[in-house]
Each structure stands twice: as C-alpha cells, then as structure tokens.
C-alpha positions in Angstrom: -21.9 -27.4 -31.1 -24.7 -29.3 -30.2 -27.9 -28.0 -28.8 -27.8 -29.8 -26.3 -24.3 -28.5 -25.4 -25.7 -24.9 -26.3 -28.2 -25.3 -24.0 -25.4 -26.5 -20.3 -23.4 -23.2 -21.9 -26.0 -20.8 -21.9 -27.6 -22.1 -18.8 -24.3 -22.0 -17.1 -23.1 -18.6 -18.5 -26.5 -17.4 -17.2 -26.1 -18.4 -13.6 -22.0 -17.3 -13.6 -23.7 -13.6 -14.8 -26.4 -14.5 -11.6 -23.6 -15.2 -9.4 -22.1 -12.0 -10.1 -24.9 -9.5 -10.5 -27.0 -10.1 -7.8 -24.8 -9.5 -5.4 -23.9 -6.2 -6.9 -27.7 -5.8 -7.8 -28.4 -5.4 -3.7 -25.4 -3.0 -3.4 -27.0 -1.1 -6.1 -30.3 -1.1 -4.2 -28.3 0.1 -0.6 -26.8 2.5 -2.8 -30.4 4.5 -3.8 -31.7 3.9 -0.1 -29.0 6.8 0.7 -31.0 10.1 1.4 -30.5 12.2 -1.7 -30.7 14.9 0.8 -28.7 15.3 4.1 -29.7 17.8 6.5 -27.7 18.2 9.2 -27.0 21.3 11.9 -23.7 22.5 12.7 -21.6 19.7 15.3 -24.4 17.3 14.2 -22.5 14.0 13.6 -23.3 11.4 10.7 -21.0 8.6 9.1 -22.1 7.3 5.6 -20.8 4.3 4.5 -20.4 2.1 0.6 -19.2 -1.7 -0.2 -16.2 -1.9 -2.8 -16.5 -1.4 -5.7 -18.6 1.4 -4.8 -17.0 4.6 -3.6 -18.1 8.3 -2.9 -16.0 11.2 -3.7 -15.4 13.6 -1.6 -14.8 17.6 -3.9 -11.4 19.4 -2.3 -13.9 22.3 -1.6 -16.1 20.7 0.4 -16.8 22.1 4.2 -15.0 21.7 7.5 -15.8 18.8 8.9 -16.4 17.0 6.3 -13.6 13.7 5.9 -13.5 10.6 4.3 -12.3 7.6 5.3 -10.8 4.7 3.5 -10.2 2.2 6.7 -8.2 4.1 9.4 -6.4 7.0 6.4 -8.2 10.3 6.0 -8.5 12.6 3.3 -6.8 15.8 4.5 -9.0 18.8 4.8 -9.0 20.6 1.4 -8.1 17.6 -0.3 -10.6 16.0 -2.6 -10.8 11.8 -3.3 -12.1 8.7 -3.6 -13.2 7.0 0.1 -14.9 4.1 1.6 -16.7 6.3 4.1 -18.4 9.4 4.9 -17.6 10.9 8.2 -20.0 14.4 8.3 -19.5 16.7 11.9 -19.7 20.1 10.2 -18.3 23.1 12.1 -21.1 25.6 10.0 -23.8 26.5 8.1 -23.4 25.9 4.2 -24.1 23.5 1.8 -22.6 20.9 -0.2 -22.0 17.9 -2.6 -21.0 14.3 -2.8 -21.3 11.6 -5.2 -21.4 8.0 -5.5 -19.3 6.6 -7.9 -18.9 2.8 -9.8 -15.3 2.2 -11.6 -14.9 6.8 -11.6 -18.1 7.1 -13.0 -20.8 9.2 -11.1 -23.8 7.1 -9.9 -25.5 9.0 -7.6 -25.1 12.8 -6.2 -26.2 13.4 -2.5 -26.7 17.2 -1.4 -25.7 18.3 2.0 -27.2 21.2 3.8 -26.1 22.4 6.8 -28.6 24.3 8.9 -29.7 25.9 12.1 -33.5 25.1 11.9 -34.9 28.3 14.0 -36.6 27.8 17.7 -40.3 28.2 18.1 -42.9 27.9 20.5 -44.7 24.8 21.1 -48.6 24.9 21.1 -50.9 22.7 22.3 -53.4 24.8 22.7 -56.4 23.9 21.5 -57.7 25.8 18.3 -60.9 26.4 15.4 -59.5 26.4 12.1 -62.2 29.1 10.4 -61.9 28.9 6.3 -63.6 32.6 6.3 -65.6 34.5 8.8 -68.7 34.5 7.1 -70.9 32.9 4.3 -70.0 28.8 2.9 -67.7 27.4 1.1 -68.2 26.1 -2.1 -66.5 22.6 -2.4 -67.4 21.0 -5.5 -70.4 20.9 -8.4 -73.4 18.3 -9.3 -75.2 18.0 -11.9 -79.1 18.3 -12.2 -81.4 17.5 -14.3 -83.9 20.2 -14.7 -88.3 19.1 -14.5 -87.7 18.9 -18.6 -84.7 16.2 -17.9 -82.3 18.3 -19.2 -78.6 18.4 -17.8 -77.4 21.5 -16.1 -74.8 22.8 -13.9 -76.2 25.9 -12.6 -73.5 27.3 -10.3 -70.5 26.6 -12.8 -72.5 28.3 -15.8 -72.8 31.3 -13.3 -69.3 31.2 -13.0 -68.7 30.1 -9.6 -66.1 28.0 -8.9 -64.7 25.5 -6.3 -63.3 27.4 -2.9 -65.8 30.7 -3.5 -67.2 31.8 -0.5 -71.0 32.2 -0.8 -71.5 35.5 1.5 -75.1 36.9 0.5 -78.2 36.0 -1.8 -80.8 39.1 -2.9 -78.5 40.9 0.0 -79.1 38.7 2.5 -76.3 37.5 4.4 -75.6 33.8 4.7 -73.8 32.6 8.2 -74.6 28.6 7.5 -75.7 25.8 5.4 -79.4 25.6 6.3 -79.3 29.4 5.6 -78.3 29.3 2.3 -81.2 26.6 1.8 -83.8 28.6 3.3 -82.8 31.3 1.4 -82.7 29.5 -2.1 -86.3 28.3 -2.0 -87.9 31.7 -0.9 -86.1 33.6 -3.3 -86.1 31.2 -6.5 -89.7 30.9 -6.0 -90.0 34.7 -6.6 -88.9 34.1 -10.0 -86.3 35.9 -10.7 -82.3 35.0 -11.2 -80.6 34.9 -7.7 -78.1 37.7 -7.1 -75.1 36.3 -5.1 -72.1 38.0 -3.7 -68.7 35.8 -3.1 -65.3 36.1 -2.7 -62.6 34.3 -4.6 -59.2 35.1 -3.0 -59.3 39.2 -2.4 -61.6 39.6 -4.7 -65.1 40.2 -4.3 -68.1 40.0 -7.1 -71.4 39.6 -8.1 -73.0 36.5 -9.7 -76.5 36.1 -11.3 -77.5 32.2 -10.8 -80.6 30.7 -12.4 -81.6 27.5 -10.0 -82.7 24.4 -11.9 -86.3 23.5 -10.9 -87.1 19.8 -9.5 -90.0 17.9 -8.2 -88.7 16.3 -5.0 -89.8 13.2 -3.8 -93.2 14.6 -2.6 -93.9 15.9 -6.1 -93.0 19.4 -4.5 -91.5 21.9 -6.7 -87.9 22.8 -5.1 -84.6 24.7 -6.6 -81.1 23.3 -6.4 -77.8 25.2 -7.3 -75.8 22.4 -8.1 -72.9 22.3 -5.9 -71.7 21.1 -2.5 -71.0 24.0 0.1 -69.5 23.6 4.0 -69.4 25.5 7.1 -66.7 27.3 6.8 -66.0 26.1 10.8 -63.4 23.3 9.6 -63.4 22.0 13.4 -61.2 21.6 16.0 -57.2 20.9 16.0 -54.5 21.4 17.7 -51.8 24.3 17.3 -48.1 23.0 16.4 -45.8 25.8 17.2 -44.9 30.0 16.5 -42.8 32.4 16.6 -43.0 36.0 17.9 -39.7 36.7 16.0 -41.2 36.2 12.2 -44.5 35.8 13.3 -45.4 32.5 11.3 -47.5 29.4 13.4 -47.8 25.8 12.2 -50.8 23.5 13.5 -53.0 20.2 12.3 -49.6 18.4 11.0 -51.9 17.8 7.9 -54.7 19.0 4.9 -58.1 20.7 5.9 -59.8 18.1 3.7 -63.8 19.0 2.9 -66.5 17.3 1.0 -65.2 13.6 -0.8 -61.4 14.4 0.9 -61.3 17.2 -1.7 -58.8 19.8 -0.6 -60.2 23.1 0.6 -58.7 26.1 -1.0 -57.9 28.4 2.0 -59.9 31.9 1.5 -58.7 35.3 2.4 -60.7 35.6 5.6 -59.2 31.9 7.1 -58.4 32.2 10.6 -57.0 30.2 13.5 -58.6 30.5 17.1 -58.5 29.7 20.5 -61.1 26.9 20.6 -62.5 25.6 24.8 -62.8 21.6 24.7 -65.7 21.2 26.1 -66.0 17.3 26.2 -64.7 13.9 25.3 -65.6 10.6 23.3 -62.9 8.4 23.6 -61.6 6.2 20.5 -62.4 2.5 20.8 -61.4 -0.2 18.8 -62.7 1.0 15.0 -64.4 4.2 15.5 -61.9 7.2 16.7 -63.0 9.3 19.5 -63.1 13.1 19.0 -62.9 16.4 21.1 -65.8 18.6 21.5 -64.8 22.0 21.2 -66.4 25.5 21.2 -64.9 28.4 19.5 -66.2 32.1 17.7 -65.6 33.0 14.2 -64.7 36.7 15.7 -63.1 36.0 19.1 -59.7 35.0 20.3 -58.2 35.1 16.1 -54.7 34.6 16.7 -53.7 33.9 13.1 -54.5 34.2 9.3 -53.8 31.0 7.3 -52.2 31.2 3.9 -51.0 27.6 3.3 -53.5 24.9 3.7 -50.9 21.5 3.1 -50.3 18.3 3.7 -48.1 18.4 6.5 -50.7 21.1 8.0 -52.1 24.7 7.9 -49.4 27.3 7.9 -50.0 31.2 8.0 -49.4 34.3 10.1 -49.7 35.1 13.7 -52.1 37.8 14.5 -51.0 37.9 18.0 -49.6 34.9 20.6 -51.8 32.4 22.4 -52.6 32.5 25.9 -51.6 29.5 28.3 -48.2 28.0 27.0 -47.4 25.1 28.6 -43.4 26.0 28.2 -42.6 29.8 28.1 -39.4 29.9 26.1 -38.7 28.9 22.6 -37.1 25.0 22.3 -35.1 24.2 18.8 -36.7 21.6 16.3 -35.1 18.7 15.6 -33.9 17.9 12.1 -35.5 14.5 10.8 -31.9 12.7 11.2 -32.3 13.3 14.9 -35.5 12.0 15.7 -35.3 8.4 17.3 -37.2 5.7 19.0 -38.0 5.6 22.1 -39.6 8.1 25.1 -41.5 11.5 23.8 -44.2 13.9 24.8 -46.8 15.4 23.3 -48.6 18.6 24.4 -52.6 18.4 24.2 -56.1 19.9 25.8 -58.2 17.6 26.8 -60.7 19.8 29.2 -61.5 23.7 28.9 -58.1 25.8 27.7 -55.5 24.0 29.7 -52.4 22.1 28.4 -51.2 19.3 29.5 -48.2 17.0 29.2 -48.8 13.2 28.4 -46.3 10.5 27.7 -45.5 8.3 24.7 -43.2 6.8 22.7 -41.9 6.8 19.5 -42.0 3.5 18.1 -40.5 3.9 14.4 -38.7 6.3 12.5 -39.1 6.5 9.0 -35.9 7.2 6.3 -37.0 10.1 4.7 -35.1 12.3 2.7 -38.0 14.4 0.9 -41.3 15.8 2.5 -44.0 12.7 3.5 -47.0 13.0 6.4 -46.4 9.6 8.1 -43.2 10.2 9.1 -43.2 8.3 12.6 -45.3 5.8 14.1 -46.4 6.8 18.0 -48.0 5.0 20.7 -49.9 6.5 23.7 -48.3 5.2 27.2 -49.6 7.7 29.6 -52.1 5.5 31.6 -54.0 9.1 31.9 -54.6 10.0 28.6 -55.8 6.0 27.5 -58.0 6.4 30.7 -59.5 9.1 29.4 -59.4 9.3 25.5 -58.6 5.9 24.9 -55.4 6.9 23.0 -55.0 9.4 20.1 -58.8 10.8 19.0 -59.5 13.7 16.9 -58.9 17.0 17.7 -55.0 16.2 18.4 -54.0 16.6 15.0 -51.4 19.3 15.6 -50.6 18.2 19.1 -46.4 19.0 18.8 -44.2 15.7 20.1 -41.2 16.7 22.0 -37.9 14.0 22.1 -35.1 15.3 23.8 -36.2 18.8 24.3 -36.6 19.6 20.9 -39.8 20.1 19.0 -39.5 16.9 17.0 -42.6 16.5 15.0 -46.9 16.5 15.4 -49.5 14.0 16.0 -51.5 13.6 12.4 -53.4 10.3 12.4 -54.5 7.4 14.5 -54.4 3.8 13.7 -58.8 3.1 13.7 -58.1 -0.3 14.5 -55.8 0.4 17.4 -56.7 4.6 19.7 -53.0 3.7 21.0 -51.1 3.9 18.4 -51.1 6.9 15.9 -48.8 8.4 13.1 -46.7 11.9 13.3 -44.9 14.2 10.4 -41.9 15.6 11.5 -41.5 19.1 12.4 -39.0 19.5 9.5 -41.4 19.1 7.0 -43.5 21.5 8.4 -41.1 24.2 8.4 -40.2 23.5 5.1 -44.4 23.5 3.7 -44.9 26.7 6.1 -42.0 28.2 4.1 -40.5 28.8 7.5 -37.1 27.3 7.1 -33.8 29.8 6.9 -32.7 31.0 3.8 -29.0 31.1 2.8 -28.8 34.7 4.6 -30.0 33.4 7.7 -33.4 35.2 7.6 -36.4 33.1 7.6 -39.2 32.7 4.6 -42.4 34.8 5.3 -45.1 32.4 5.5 -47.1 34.9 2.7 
C-alpha cells in the first residue's frame, strides 16, 4: 500500500473511532457527574436516569421503594436486574447499593442512604467565639536573628508549639497581646530565662524560654519570642442551630482562621457566647461591612467548642440561648432538597434581637461529598441592603430557612458585590459536627 493510501486509511479509521467514541466519551462524563452518594429521607422521591448502552443494576435485596424502570416495565419488588432508570421513594431508613454498568461489567457503584436528619433549633443569635478564657494563643513561629546575627527560634526550642495558650510569665497572668509585650521586656531585661505557664489541650506545664536580644530601630535593646500570638476573642458570628435533646450547636458555617489563614487549633477552654451588636458598617462595593459586637470571656457561655472545621465550629451546649426567633425545633433539609428560589435567613443586626430578612437562593450546587460553597445567595430584603448593604461580617452562621426546613448558613460574601454571598448546606454541618444519626438511630456526641 502506498503511503499515501496509508495515510486516507489511517486518517479515516481515526475519525470512524471519533465518530464513535466521543459520543460515548460525554455519556461517560454524565455517567461520573452521578452523586457517588445519595442521601435521601424516607418518602423523599428521586428518579436517576442512564443512555444505552449504559445501565444500572438494581441488587434483589435492595429496599422498598426502590424500582427500576426500563420504559413503562418494572422490576418487581425483590427482584434484582438490569434498567434504564432509577426510580428511589423509599418507605424507611436503611441503606443501600447500585451500580452502573457498560456491556455487564460494573462501572460505577452509587451508595444510597436513607435518613431522618434530626430537628434542631435555629440560631441567629448573635455570638463571641472565645478560643480560651484566658492568656493568647500561639499561632505560628519566626525566626530571629539574635544582636550576634545568629538564627534562632526561641519559642520552638522551648518547646512551645502552635495552638498553646500562653496563660502567665514569672506568674503573672496574661489577658491580651500588649500584655504579654509589656511583660516580656520587663522581665527579660532582669536577666533571667522567662518562666511560662500554657496549656496544650488538658494539659497544663511549665516552660523556661530564653528571649533573643535585638537592637530595634532606635538602637534600643528589646527581646522577641519568636512567634505570632492572638486574642483569643476570635470575634463575632452568628449561631447556626442546637439541640436540647443531644445537646450539640453548630455556628460560623466555616473555619476560625488566625494569623496568615492558618487554622486555629481549638483549646480546652473554647467557648461560644451571647455577643450584643452594638453597631453597623455596611459592605460596599469591595470592602465588606462588619458587625460590631460586645461580648465577656465569662458571661452568657452557652457552649464549649470541640470541632473547629470548615463547614463551622461545632461543640457542646452548656445551656440554651435566650431570644429564639422560632420556639420549636424545624427538620434540616437534606442537600437533594434544597432549591432555587425564595429563603430566609435569621440575623442580629442591633442589640440581642433576631430578626427575619428575605433572600433568595440563586444556585444550587451538585454535591455529593462535604464542600463550604454549597449555594450562592442574594440579599432581597430592601431592609437589610438599607442597612448593611447586603451580607457583611458577623453573619457567618446566620441559618437559611427554604421551605420550613433548616436548609443551610450564610459563610461568605461576594467583595465585589454585599448582595450576593455564598452558603454550606446544613447537611454538611451535621455531618463535620458529628451530629448526624447513626445506624441505631442515636445521634454522634459532638466530643
């Protein structure tokens, strides 16, 4: 054959395999877009459907209410078999499996778990998220270079490590930053190693800490540590939702984040409480607007935190908030019923009280597995734009109601645009609180 001729064949064989692929290539692609995981409550409806020569099979031990479909024939209950179509309206909790399959051969499985998610009540109170009740937090090291230009890390040859709380020096008791600065400059200049005592976790010990001597700018002699440290005041949020019957809360809808947007490691003495707004800068174009808000490290503690997420701070409740805008538990939706349109959110704008404002969901994202942006909001309550502008901070937490179910929380706004925000379904938060049912029905302790 002539290469020439081998050329036309081999161009033509490639665009025959073209012609045929692609087309299965983009069922291929439909075919991975399927959740892996479907969770659905009992009487929830959901039809799943596949293109020949895809097809799922259905196991003969699969749940009531659960048929397949192959154009207007059913599987029989109890009967196992290829079909065309998923129909899912299960009559009870359980759990189960399905696969795609190509030509009998198993392509993809999808799990199936049928749930009650358990009814809470919403928050929208307004709260203080505390990381201990006394000393700083240590967030991170830097190194120093000592008036010989040598290297050091201080703090971390002491020992001391990232999320220890900093609660004395000499036996003095530090209760903020400028404190702790104060503190290390009179007593360095003594001469003697620093005696600190912190907490790590439950535990509570003593550190000796040599400071590295510098010449500041001024040609002053000063002593440095070598690490960053916060107030252990994280600032003001919003409360998701609790429950009195297992005694768990959910606020923020996402991470305390400190120093850099490193992660904070939640210490034993975090705490949650009842924060006053005490003012307003509303969010223009660019720069978000923010709540003022007061709050106590020692009054009005209504929980301990124990899971500091993404999809928001989780712990126990110490005892219930005051001021509930609705008195009796409401379910929470799964993320397959959340949809566009109307919603509510719940939010303090002025002292302790809670109030009601309208938006509306603007876009649902498919997601089968945990993710923070989970929805896209927008602020329509002329009242709330009047005076916040839109979504500012401080309303991280506020819960979004669709329906009359708990549906999700408001996380972040768009800078560019106060109106429009994002939210993380209330499903996820459950499931980072540890709060979702078990397969006996009882709930996860959020410890």
């Amino acid at each position: 054959m002539k290469r020439s001729h081998r050329q036309r064949f081999f161009l033509f064989f490639t665009v025959i395999i073209l012609v045929v692929l692609m087309p299965l290539a983009s069922l291929v692609i439909r075919i991975y877009r399927l959740p892996a995981l479907v969770r659905l409550r009992p009487g929830q409806e959901m039809r799943l459907s596949v293109d020949a020569p895809f097809r799922f099979y259905l196991p003969p031990s699969s749940p009531r209410g659960f048929w397949g479909l192959n154009g207007k024939s059913r599987l029989k209950s109890g009967e196992g078999g290829l079909c065309s179509t998923l129909l899912l309206k299960p009559l009870q909790e359980g759990f189960s499996k399905v696969e795609v399959r190509l030509f009998g051969l198993p392509l993809r499985r999808l799990k199936v778990d049928v749930l009650k998610l358990p009814a809470v009540h919403v928050g929208g109170h307004a709260i203080g998220v505390l990381l201990s009740e006394e000393g700083v937090v240590v967030v991170g090291h830097i190194p120093l270079k000592d008036i010989d230009g040598r290297e050091r890390y201080p703090a971390k040859e002491a020992g001391i490590k990232a999320g220890d709380i900093i609660l004395s020096i000499n036996g003095r008791q530090i209760d903020h930053i400028t404190q702790l600065e104060d503190l290390v400059q009179s007593e360095a200049g003594k001469g003697q190693p620093l005696q600190l005592r912190i907490r790590r976790g439950k535990t509570v010990r003593r550190v000796s800490l040599s400071p590295v001597r510098q010449l500041d700018a001024g040609q002053r002699l000063s002593y440095r540590m070598g690490i960053y440290v916060e107030d252990p005041a994280a600032g003001v949020g919003t409360l998701t939702f609790y429950s009195l019957t297992h005694r768990f809360f959910g606020a923020l809808g996402h991470r305390i984040m400190g120093f850099g947007q490193r992660s904070l490691p939640v210490a034993e003495g975090g705490r949650i409480v009842l924060a006053r707004i005490s003012g307003l800068r509303p969010g223009v174009r660019g720069e978000p607007g923010e709540k003022m808000g007061i709050f106590t490290s020692n009054d009005d503690i209504i929980g301990e935190i124990h899971h500091n997420t993404a999809y928001g701070v989780f712990g126990r409740l110490r005892r219930e908030p005051t001021g509930n805008y609705l008195t009796e538990p409401i379910q929470v939706a799964l993320v397959s019923e959340v949809k566009t349109g109307p919603a509510e959110i719940l939010t303090v704008l002025a002292g302790e009280r809670i109030e009601r404002f309208a938006v509306e969901i603007q876009r649902v994202f498919s997601q089968s597995r945990p993710g923070d942006k989970g929805m896209i909001i927008r602020v329509t309550d002329p009242e709330l734009i009047r005076k916040t502008g839109g979504i500012i901070q401080g309303m991280s937490g506020s819960p979004i109601i669709q329906g009359g179910k708990l549906v999700g929380a408001v996380t972040h706004v768009f800078v560019n645009d106060p109106t429009q925000g994002y939210g993380v379904f209330a499903e996820w938060m459950l499931e980072a609180g540890k709060c979702l049912p078990q397969s006996n029905g009882r709930i996860r302790p959020a410890s």
